[in-house]
N, C-alpha and C positions, 0 to 999 in steps of 0.2 A: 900524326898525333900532335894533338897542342897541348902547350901548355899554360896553366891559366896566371894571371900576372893584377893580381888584386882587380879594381873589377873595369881590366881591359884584358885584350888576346892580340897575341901576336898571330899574324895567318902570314902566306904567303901573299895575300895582297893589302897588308901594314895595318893600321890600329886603327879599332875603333871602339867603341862604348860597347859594353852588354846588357843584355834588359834578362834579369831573371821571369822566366812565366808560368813556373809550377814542376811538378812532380810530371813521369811522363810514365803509365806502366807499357815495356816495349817485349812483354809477352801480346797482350791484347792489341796493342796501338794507339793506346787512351791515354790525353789526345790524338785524334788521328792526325798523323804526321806523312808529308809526302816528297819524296825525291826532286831535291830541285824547287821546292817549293816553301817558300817563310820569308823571313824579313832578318837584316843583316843585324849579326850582334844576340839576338833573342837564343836562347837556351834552357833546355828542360833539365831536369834531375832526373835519373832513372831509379824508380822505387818498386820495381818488380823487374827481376834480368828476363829477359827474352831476345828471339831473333830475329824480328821484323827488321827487313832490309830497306836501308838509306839510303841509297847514295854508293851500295856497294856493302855498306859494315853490318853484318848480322848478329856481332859479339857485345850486345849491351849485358853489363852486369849491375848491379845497385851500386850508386854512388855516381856511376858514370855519366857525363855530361851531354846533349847531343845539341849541337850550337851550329847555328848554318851563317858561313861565313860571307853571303850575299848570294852565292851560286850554286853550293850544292851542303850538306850535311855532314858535319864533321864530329868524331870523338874525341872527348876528353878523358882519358883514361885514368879513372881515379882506384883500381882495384887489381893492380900491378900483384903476383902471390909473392907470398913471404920465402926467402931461399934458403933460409937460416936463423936461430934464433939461439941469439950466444954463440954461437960460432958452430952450433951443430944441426945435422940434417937429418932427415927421413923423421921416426917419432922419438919426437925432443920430451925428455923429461927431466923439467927444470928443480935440483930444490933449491930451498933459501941461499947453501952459498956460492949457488949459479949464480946466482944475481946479488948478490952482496945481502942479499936481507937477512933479520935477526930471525930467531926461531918465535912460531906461531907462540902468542899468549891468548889465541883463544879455545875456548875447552867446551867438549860437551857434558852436559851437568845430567848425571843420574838421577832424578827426583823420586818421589814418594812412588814404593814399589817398582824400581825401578834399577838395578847393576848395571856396572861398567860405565861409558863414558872415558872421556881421556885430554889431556892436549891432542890440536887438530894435526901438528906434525907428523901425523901417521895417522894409518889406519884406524878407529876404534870400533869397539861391539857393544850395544847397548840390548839389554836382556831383562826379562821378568824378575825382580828377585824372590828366594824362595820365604815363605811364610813359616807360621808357628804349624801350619796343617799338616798332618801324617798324611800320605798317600793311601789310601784303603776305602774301603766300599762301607757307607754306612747307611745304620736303617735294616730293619727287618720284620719277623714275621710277630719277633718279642721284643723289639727295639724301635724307638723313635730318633731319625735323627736330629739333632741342633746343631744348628751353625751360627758363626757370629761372621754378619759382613761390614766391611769398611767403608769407607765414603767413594774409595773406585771400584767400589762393585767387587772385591778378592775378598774369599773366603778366608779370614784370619783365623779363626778356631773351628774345628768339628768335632764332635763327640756323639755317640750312641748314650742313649738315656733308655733306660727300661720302661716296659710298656706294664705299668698298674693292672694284676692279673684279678679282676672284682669276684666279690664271694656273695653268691646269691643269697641270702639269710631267710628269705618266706616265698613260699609259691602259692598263691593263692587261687581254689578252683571255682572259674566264674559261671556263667551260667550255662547248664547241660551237661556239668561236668564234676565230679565227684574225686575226694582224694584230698585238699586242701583243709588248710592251710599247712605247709610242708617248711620247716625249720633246719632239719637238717636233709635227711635222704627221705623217699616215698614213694608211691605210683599215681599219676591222675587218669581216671578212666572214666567214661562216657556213665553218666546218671542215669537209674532207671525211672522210665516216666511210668503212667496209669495204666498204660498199655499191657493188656494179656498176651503174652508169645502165642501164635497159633496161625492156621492160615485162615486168611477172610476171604470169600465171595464163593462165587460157584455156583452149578447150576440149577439150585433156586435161591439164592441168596447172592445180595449185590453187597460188597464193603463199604462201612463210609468210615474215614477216618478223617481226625484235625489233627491240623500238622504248624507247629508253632513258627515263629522268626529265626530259629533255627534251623531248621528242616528236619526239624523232627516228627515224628510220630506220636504224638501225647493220647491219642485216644482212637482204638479202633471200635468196628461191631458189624455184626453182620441183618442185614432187613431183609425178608422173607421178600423175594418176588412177587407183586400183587398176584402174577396167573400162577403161581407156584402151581396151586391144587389143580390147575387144568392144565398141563403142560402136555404138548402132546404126545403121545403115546402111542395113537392107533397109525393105521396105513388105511387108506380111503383109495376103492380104485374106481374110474370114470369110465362112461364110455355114450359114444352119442345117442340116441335115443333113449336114452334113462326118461323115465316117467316122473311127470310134472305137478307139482300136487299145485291148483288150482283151488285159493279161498278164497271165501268172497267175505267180506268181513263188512261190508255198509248194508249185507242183507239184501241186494238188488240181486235179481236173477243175472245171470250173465248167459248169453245162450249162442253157438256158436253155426252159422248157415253156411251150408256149402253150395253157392249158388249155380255151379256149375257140373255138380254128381260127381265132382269127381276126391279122391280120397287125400283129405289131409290127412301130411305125416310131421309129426311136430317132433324137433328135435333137440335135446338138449345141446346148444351152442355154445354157453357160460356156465362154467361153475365156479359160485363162488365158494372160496376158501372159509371155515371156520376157525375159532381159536383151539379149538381141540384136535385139528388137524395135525398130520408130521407128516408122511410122506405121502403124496399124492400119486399114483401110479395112470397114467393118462391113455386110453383107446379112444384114439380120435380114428381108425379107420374108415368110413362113413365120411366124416368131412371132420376140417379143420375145426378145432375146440379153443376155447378162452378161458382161461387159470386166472378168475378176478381175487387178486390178494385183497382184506380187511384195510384199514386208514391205518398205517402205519404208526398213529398217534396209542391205538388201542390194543397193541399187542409189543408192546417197546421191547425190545432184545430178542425175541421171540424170533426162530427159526422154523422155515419150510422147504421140504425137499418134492420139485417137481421132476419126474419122468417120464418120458413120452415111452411107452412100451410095445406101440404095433409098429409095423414095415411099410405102411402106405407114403406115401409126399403129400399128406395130411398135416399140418405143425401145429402140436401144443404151444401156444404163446401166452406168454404168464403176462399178465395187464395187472394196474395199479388204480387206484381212485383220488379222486381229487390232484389230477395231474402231478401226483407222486413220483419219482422215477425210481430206476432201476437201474444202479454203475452210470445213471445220469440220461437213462433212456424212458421212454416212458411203456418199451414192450421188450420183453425176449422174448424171442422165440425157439423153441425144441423141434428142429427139422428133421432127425434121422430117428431111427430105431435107439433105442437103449440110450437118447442122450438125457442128459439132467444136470439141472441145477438148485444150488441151494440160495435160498436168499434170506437173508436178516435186519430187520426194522431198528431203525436207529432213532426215533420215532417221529420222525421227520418225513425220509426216505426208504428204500430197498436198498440193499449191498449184497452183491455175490462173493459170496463165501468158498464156492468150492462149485465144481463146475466138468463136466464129464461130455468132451463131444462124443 
């Protein structure tokens, strides 16, 4: 170990100058430093301890010197531990007249909202101080609370303040509505409009009622269905070969040759549906048959009930005019024995109603 002698060193091979050249960290090796290698006299400061080996010493601590004395790397051991402080060991705790000194005159100062503080001579406790505030739960269902706060933010006063319980003095009934104007107690209840209690529509009669910005009902009445008087009534039943009434209405003969002798047999194919119709009972046995429903424009609401009534695989198919449809079809058809369907003019369309395979 050397020791340092203002700014020369004594080595074992005698004196010479030293050149300070920085700060040396001998954790990392920065700068890098090497065994036996630098320039006589130069010496770093160690400002991070570590163990990078010199020359043999791997105990750098901060402060320590590493100075290479022309041949190899040497310590100057500046961080020697302490063995005693005041004449005692292990954990020393000094007070004032350990060491001759006066008692502490400095203090910690409790400020604004603020308890305790003390001389530093000891321990002290510094704490919230308590306020003008009661501890308790404010604010309710008939209470509002108020607080008053200070410039740190501490609620200095709290109180429950009563919640103003308001007295309705007029009720006034606005529009549809009857009972008002209501001073002290009363009932408000729904006004009566123009409207006759009773039930409207039905099967000759359609309702029309006006119905106001309220949703009310200010005016009903009932309107006889145009086909009221023809509504159908009868049952009509079909069957192929039914006879053809052939008129001739421009007064031209019409005349009919069989050019080959042999026997025509004409046969009812279509029938068209009239307004006075209701249920159609259908004998297509012989061959398949066609149920032309009316332009749905001209029978509006107006129901008919088709049914195929023989056992053949003959099918009544109920057909529509002016590419009309039917549930969106433009045929149904009635394949089995006893099937049927009802269909109803919306006057647009056909709608199946009700329907029996």
């Amino acid at each position: 170990m050397l020791k340092a002698l203002g700014g020369f060193v004594a080595t074992g091979g005698g004196v010479g100058a030293v050149t300070y050249k920085g700060t040396w960290n001998a954790n990392t090796n920065t700068p890098s430093l090497a065994s036996g290698v630098g320039t006589q006299g130069d010496y770093y400061v160690v400002n991070v301890a570590g163990s990078t080996n010199l020359d043999g010493i791997t105990d750098w601590e901060i402060g320590d010197w590493a100075i290479f004395n022309g041949t190899v790397w040497e310590k100057v051991d500046n961080t020697d531990a302490v063995t005693s402080v005041n004449g005692q060991v292990g954990t020393v705790v000094l007070t004032a007249a350990d060491v001759n000194a006066a008692a502490s005159n400095v203090y910690v100062i409790a400020s604004t909202g603020l308890g305790g503080g003390g001389n530093l001579e000891a321990n002290v406790t510094v704490f919230l101080a308590n306020t003008a505030v009661t501890p308790a739960t404010y604010g309710g269902g008939t209470d509002a609370a108020s607080f008053v706060v200070d410039a740190q933010g501490r609620l200095t006063s709290a109180a429950n303040v009563a919640i103003p319980q308001g007295t309705v003095t007029n009720v006034t009934a606005g529009i549809g509505l009857d009972g008002g104007s209501i001073t002290t107690s009363g009932t408000i209840d729904l006004a009566n409009t123009t409207v006759t209690a009773g039930t409207y529509g039905g099967a000759s009669n359609v309702s029309v009622i006006v119905i106001d910005a309220q949703g009310r009902i200010t005016n009903a009445s009932n309107v006889a269905i145009s086909s009221a008087s023809t509504v159908i009534t009868n049952v009509v039943t079909i069957s192929n070969g039914d006879e053809i009434d052939w008129e001739n209405n421009s007064s031209t003969v019409i005349s009919w040759e069989n050019n080959n002798l042999n026997v025509i047999d004409w046969l009812n194919a279509i029938y068209v549906v009239t307004s006075n119709n209701a249920t159609i009972l259908v004998n297509c046995a012989a061959e398949p048959l066609f149920i032309l429903l009316p332009a749905a424009g001209s029978v509006s609401g107006q129901q008919f009930k088709v049914k195929k009534i023989d056992s053949s695989n003959n099918a009544a198919t109920i057909t529509t005019t002016s590419s009309q449809t039917i549930d969106g079809a433009l045929t149904y058809p009635l394949s089995t024995q006893y099937q049927s369907a009802t269909v109803q003019s919306d006057s647009s369309d056909w709608w199946i109603t009700a329907e029996v395979a």
